[in-house]
N, C-alpha and C positions, 0 to 999 in steps of 0.2 A: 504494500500500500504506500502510497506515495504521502507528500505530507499536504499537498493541495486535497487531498482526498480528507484529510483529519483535522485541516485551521480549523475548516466553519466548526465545528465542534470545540472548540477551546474557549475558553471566557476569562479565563485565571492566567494563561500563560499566550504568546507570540511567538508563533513559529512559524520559519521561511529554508529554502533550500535555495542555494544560486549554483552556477551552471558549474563551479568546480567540486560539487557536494557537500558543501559546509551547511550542515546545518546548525541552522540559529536557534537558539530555545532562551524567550525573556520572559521572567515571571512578571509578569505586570497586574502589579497590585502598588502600585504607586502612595495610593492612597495611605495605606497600611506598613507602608515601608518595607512591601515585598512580602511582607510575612507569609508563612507556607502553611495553606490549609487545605484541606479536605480535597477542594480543587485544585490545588499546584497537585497536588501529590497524582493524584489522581490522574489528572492528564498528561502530567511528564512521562508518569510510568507508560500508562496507555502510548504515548505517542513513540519511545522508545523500543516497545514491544511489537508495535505494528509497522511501523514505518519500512521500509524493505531498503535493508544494508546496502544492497549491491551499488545503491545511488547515493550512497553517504560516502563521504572520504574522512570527516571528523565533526565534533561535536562542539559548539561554543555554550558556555550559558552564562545569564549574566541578568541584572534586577532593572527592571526600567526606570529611566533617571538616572541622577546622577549622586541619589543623596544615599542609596545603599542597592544593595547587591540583594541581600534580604536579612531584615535586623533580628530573624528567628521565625522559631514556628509561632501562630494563632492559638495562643493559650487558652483559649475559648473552646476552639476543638477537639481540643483532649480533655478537656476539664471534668468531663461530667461522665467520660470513661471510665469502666470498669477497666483492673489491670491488663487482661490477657486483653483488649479492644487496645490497649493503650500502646502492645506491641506491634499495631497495623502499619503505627509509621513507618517502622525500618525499610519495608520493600521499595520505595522510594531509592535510597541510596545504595540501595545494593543493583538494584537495575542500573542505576546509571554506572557502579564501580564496576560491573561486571558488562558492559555494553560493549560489543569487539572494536568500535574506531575507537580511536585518540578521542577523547575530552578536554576540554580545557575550561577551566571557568575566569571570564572574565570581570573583574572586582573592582566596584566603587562604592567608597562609604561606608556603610555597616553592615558588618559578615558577620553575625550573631548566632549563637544557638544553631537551631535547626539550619539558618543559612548558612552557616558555618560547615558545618558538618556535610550539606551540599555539594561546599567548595570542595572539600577534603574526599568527597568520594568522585569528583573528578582527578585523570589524571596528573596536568598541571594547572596551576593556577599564576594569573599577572593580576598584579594587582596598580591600582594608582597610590600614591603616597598618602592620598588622605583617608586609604580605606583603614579601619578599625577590624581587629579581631579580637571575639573572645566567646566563652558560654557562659552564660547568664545562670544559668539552671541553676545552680548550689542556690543563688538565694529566691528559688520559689519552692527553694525543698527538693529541689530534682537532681538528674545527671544527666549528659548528655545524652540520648534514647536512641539515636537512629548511624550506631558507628562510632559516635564522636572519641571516645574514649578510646577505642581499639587503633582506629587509622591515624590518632593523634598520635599517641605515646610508640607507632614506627614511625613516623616522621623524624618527632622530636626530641624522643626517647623517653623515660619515665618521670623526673624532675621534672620537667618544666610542664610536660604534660598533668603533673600532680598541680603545677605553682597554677593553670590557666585554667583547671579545671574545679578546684578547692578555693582559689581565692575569687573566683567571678571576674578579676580583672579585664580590662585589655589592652592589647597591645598595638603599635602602631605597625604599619606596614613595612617601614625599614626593619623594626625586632622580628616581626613573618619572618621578612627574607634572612637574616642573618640566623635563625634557629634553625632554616629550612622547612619554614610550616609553608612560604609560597616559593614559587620559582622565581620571580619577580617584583621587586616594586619599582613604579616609573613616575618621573612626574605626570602629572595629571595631562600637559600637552602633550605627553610623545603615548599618553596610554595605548589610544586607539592604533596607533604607530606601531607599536608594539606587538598590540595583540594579533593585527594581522599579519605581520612576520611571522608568528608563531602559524598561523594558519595558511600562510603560505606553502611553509614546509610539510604541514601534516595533509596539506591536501594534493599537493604536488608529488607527495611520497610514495613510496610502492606500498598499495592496498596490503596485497597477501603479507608479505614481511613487517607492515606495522599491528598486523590484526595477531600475528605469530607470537612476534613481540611482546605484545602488549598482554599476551597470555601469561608467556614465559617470569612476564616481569612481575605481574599478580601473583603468581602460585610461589614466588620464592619465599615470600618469610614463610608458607607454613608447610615448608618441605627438606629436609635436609642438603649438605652442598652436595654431595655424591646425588641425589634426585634430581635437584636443579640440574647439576650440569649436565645428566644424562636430557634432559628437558632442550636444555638451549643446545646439545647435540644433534638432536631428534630433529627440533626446529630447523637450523642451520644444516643439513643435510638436505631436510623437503624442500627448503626454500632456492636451492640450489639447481632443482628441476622446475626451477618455475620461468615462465618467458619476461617476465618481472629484472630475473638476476640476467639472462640473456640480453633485454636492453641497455641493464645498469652495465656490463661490460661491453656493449656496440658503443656506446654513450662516453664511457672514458675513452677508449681507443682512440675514439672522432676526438674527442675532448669538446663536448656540445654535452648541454643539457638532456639526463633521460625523460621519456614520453611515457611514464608506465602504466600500463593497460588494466592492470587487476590481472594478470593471466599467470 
């Protein structure tokens, strides 16, 4: 299913696909400052689930405006949940952690909570220097719900993922980038600059080897290094018989730009 086939169905989030496969996904709740409810969830997962890969090359997401990304989840929405209802959220971010293109989340403003956690189950994240990060939840009695905790502390190891998760603080976008919680911070003029570079690359890139990839590079924390490397063996062997690696060697030889096909 294509994604012209699934906008008119969207009310909560903005989605588009342009002629190199990028598609765009913006929560657009402006109003609420992006916050993720019932409907983000909802329709991200849906759109990711049906949309048909072959025409994707990679994934952006990002909050509409400029004043956040999404400052958390709709406290409202879970509120009045029973526990086992309360764990509905997670499928959200594990579709997106688990979706075979490249992700990337694009950040301004406030990555909060549930936005947060968003960000962190994309693969990379650029952020602009004025965006904020942190989870809130310690002071409504909570913990991060959908990931936060787990994808945080590989990031940025156990310390500091204890110091952002116990104390509610947050932090600015330069301390992101120097713990490794984003790939990126920029100033706010070169953000846009930025991000499509990053999507130049991922969509310019050979399909099958960043879909490989992007496998190989998920399953490593929860597998040992003799599994992984038989992993990125296995990989790097298939990808080998692919017309993929055949252009990327026509391509150096010429010494020209490769053209790659998905093959």
């Amino acid at each position: 299913m294509s994604v012209a086939d699934i906008d008119g169905e969207c009310e909560a989030i903005a989605c588009s696909i342009d002629d190199r496969g990028r598609l765009a996904i913006t929560i657009d709740r402006p109003e609420s400052l992006n916050a993720i409810d019932d409907a983000v969830r909802e329709e991200i997962t849906s759109l990711l689930d049906r949309v048909d890969d072959d025409v994707v090359s990679c994934v952006t997401v990002t909050g509409a405006g400029e004043t956040a990304f999404s400052a958390g989840a709709d406290v409202d929405s879970i509120s009045d949940r029973t526990p086992a209802e309360a764990i509905d959220v997670t499928p959200l971010y594990d579709v997106v952690a688990e979706y075979p293109r490249p992700t990337l989340a694009a950040i301004r403003g406030y990555c909060l909570g549930g936005g947060h956690e968003l960000a962190l189950a994309c693969d990379m994240r650029v952020a602009s220097t004025d965006a904020e990060f942190g989870f809130p939840e310690i002071n409504l009695g909570l913990l991060p719900g959908g990931g936060g905790t787990q994808r945080l502390v590989r990031l940025v190891g156990e310390a500091r993922a204890k110091e952002l998760v116990f104390r509610g603080h947050r932090i600015d976008a330069e301390r992101a980038a120097d713990w490794g919680l984003i790939n990126r911070a920029v100033p706010p003029e070169a953000f846009e600059e930025t991000v499509e570079s990053y999507v130049d690359d991922l969509a310019d890139g050979p399909p099958v080897a960043l879909k490989v990839a992007k496998s190989v590079l998920n399953n490593a924390e929860d597998t040992s290094l003799a599994a992984g490397m038989a992993m990125e063996s296995q990989g790097f062997g298939f990808l080998t018989t692919t017309g993929d690696f055949e252009e990327g060697r026509r391509a150096f030889r010429e010494d020209r730009d490769p053209e790659f096909q998905g093959e």
